[in-house]
N, C-alpha and C positions, 0 to 999 in steps of 0.2 A: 650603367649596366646594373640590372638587379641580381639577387644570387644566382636565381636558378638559370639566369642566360652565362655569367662566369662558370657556372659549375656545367651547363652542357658544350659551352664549346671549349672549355679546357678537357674537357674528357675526350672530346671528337678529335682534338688537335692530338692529345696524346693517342690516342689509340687510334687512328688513320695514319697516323705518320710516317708507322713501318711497316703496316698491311699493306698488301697491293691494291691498294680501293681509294688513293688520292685524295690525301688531305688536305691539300688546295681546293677542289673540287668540294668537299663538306662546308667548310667554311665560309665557299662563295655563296653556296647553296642555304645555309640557316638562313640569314638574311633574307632573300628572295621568298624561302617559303614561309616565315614566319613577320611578324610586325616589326621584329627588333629591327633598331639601328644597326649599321656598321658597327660592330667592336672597338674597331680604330689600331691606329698604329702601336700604340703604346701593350694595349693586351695582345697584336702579333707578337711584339717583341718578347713581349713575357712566355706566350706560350713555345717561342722558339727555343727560349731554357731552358726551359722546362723539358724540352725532349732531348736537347743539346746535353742537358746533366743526365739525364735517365742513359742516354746511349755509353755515357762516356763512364760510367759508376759499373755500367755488365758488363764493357768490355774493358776495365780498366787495368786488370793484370796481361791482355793484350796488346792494349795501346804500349805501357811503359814497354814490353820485350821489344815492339815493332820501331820505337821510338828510340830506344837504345839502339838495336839493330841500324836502323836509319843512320843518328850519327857516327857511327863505326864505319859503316861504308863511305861515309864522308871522309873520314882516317883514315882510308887505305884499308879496311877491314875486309873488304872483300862483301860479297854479294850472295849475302845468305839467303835462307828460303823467309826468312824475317822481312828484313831490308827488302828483298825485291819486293813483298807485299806491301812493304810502306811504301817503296816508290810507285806501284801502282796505285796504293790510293789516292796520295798526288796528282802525281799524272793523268789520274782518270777524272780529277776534279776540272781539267783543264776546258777540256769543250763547255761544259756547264755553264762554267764562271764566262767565257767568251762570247759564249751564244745571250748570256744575261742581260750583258754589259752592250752588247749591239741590239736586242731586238726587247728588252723589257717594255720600254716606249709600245711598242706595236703590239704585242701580248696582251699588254694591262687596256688599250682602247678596242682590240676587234676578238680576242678569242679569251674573253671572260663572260660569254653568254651560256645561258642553261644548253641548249641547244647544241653550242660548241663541247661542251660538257658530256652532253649526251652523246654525241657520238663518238668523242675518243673514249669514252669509259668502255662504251660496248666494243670497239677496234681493236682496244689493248686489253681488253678481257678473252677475245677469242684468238690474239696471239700469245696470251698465259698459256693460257687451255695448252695450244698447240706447242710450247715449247715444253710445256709437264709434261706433257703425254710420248711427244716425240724423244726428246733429252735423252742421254745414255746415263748421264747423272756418274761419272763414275771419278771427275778430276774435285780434288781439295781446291783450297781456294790460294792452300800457297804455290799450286803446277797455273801461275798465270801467267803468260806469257805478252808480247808486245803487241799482238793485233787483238787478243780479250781485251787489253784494256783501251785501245782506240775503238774496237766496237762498242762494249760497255760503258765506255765517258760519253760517244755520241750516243747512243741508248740514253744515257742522262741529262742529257740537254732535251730530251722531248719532253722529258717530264714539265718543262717550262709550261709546255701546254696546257689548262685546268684540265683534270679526268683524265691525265695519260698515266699521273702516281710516278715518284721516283722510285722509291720501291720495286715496283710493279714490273717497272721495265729494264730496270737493270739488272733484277731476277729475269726475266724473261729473256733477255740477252746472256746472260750468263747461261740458263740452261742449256740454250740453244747449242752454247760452244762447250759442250759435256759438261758442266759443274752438277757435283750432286745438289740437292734442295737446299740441305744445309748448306754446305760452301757458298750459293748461289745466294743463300739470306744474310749469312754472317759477310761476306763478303758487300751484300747491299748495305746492310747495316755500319759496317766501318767504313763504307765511301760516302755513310750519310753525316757524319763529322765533320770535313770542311764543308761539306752543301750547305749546311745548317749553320754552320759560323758565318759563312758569307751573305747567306740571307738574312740572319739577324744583325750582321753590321750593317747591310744598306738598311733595313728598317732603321736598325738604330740611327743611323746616321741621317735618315729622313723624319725621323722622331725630335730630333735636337731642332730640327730646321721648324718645327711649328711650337707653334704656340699652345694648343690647346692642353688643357690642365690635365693631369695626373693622378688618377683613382689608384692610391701607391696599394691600400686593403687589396682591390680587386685585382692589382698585378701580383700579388704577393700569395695570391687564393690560385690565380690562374699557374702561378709556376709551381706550383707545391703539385697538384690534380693535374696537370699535365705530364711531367715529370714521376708520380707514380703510376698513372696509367699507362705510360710509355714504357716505364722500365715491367710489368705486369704483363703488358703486351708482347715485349721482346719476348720474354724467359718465356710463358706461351707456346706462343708461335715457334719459335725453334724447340721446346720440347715435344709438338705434338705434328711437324710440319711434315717430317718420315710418314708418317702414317696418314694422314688425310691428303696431302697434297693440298694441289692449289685451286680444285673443284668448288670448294665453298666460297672462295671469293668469286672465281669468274661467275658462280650460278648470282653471286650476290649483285656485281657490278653489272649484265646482262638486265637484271631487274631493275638497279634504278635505273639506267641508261633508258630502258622500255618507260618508265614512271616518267623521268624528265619528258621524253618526248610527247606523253598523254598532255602532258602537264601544261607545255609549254609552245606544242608547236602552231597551236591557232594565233600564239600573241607573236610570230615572229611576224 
């Protein structure tokens, strides 16, 4: 990998990661449209820190309350508006990791085509649309209750999909059931912590299994540029999310979805 492919797909990883525009989907995509090789496992895993540190550095006076919270209710502490948030993020990690672990095999051979791409980008772009627009937007993210978070974890297991964005859809799920924008982001945002550990331990743990050598320069370039883009992205987006809404991305994901298909569909 030369710099300038390290430095555009550590920026794309960090900054698609928590927009709604699937940063699965970017990454399958460089490759395809440009000469470069695959990245490889080793620079997934870096850039997976990369946004795993950035999430976890903004909402880190969060995490420790919610984390305390957590084991107090293990204590007998009772079931604060803390705690029940921490158990929803858990809990809602649950389909993800399940749906992973049975159908990755089937994912990674039939629905990592441009094509496939193109059309959940556009699918899940016009049910953004539809949940901004419609949403009452009026609950916090700590009023969560037991069926938000079975809808919301199966909302997150689509994102399995390239072009569906976990992000994307677990905001889109949350609006749907009143959260305001921000609740709907910060809430996506802290369920993307175990998604993101778990996904970088199976790279990691399929990184150990090969053999190929190790550009430690260009992991160490990729988590640094991923990790501030990420964390640049978050602060962003949630300070400007009240007021634009989520228009700019659906008009954005619409267009490439239209682009892929220009692009791609005479070679299916």
């Amino acid at each position: 990998m030369d710099l300038i492919q390290i430095v555009i797909l550590a920026l794309i990883q960090g900054i698609s990661e928590f927009l709604p525009i699937s940063s699965s989907a970017h990454l399958i995509l460089v490759p395809l449209l440009t000469e470069w090789q695959d990245q490889g496992l080793a620079f997934d895993v870096a850039v997976h820190i990369g946004t795993l540190s950035a999430v976890v550095a903004y909402f880190y006076r969060d995490i420790v309350r919610l984390l305390t919270a957590w084991f107090k209710s293990l204590g007998g502490g009772g079931l604060t508006a803390e705690a029940k948030l921490a158990w929803a993020i858990g809990l809602g990690t649950i389909p993800v990791g399940l749906a992973g672990l049975l159908f990755k095999d089937m994912i990674e051979i039939y629905l990592r085509s441009p094509l496939v791409i193109a059309t959940t980008t556009i699918i899940f772009a016009l049910l953004l649309w539809v949940a901004d627009r419609s949403g009452e937007r009026l609950r916090s993210e700590y009023d969560i209750r037991g069926l938000d978070i079975l809808l919301i974890g199966l909302a997150q297991a689509l994102a399995l999909i390239p072009g569906t964005s976990r992000s994307g859809v677990t905001m889109t799920a949350a609006l749907l059931l009143g959260f305001s924008r921000q609740a709907a982001a910060r809430f996506s945002f802290l369920l993307s912590i175990p998604v993101i550990l778990l996904a970088g331990g199976l790279l990691t743990q399929d990184l150990l299994a090969s053999s190929v050598p190790v550009d430690w320069v260009a992991l160490l370039l990729g988590i640094v540029l991923s990790a501030i883009s990420a964390w640049l992205c978050i602060h962003y987006f949630l300070k400007f999310l009240s007021s634009m809404g989520m228009l700019p991305f659906v008009i954005y994901r619409l267009v490439l979805g239209a682009f892929l298909f220009v692009m791609f569909w005479p070679l299916a």
